[in-house]
N, C-alpha and C positions, 0 to 999 in steps of 0.2 A: 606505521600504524594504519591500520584499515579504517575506508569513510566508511561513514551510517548515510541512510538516508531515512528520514520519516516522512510515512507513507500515512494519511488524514483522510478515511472515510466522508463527503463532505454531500454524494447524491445518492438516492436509493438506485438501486437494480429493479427494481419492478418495470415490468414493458422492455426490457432488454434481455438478449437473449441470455440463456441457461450457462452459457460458456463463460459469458462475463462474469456472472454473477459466482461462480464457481472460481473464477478467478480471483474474486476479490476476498471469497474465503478464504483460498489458499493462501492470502496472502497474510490470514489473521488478523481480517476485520470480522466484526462480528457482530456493530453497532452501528449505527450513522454518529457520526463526530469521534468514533472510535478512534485513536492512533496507534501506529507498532513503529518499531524499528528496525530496519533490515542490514546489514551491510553492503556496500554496492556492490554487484554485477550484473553483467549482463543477465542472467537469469532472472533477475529480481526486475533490471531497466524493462526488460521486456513481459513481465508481468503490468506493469505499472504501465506501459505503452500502450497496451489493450484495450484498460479502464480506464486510461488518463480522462476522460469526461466524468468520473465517478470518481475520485481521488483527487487527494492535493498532499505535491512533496515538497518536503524543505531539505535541501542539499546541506553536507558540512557541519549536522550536528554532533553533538558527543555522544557516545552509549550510556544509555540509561545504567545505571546502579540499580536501580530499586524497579523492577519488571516482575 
Protein backbone atom coordinates (compact mmCIF):
# COMPACT_ATOMS: atom_id res chain seq x y z
CA UNK A 1 0.00 0.00 0.00
CA UNK A 2 1.37 3.38 -0.87
CA UNK A 3 2.19 6.36 1.96
CA UNK A 4 0.18 9.72 1.69
CA UNK A 5 1.64 12.62 3.00
CA UNK A 6 -0.44 15.94 3.74
CA UNK A 7 0.93 18.83 2.61
CA UNK A 8 -0.89 22.23 5.02
CA UNK A 9 -0.55 25.63 3.46
CA UNK A 10 0.27 27.26 6.78
CA UNK A 11 2.52 30.88 5.31
CA UNK A 12 1.57 33.28 2.45
CA UNK A 13 4.04 33.45 -0.63
CA UNK A 14 4.10 37.21 -0.83
CA UNK A 15 7.77 38.71 -0.68
CA UNK A 16 9.00 35.36 -1.92
CA UNK A 17 10.01 34.55 -5.01
CA UNK A 18 7.66 33.58 -8.13
CA UNK A 19 9.16 30.07 -8.19
CA UNK A 20 7.98 29.35 -4.78
CA UNK A 21 5.05 30.57 -5.07
CA UNK A 22 4.36 28.53 -8.35
CA UNK A 23 5.49 25.69 -6.56
CA UNK A 24 3.20 25.79 -3.87
CA UNK A 25 0.41 25.95 -6.71
CA UNK A 26 1.52 22.99 -8.31
CA UNK A 27 1.29 21.40 -5.52
CA UNK A 28 -2.62 22.38 -4.97
CA UNK A 29 -2.74 24.83 -2.49
CA UNK A 30 -4.83 27.36 -3.31
CA UNK A 31 -5.70 28.91 0.29
CA UNK A 32 -3.72 29.55 3.29
CA UNK A 33 -4.68 26.66 5.83
CA UNK A 34 -5.70 24.91 2.66
CA UNK A 35 -4.73 21.01 2.81
CA UNK A 36 -4.12 18.16 -0.11
CA UNK A 37 -2.83 14.84 -0.19
CA UNK A 38 -0.19 13.57 -2.11
CA UNK A 39 1.42 10.25 -2.21
CA UNK A 40 5.03 10.05 -1.35
CA UNK A 41 7.86 10.50 -3.76
CA UNK A 42 10.63 11.91 -4.32
CA UNK A 43 8.86 14.40 -6.74
CA UNK A 44 6.42 15.49 -4.45
CA UNK A 45 9.51 15.38 -1.22
CA UNK A 46 11.19 17.67 -3.39
CA UNK A 47 8.44 19.99 -4.06
CA UNK A 48 7.71 20.22 -0.50
CA UNK A 49 11.75 20.81 0.30
CA UNK A 50 11.53 24.15 -1.67
CA UNK A 51 8.56 25.67 0.34
CA UNK A 52 9.19 23.71 3.41
CA UNK A 53 9.03 27.53 5.33
CA UNK A 54 5.50 27.89 3.56
CA UNK A 55 4.04 24.27 4.44
CA UNK A 56 3.57 21.85 7.01
CA UNK A 57 3.41 17.87 6.39
CA UNK A 58 1.98 15.16 8.35
CA UNK A 59 3.68 11.73 7.27
CA UNK A 60 1.61 8.28 7.40
CA UNK A 61 -1.85 9.34 6.96
CA UNK A 62 -4.55 7.51 5.21
CA UNK A 63 -6.21 8.77 1.76
CA UNK A 64 -8.89 10.69 1.79
CA UNK A 65 -12.24 9.02 0.45
CA UNK A 66 -14.18 12.12 0.09
CA UNK A 67 -11.58 14.79 -1.92
Amino acid sequence: MAKFIRITWIKSGIGHPAEQRRTVAALGLHHINQSVQHEDSPSIRGMVNKVSHLVKVEEGVKPSETK
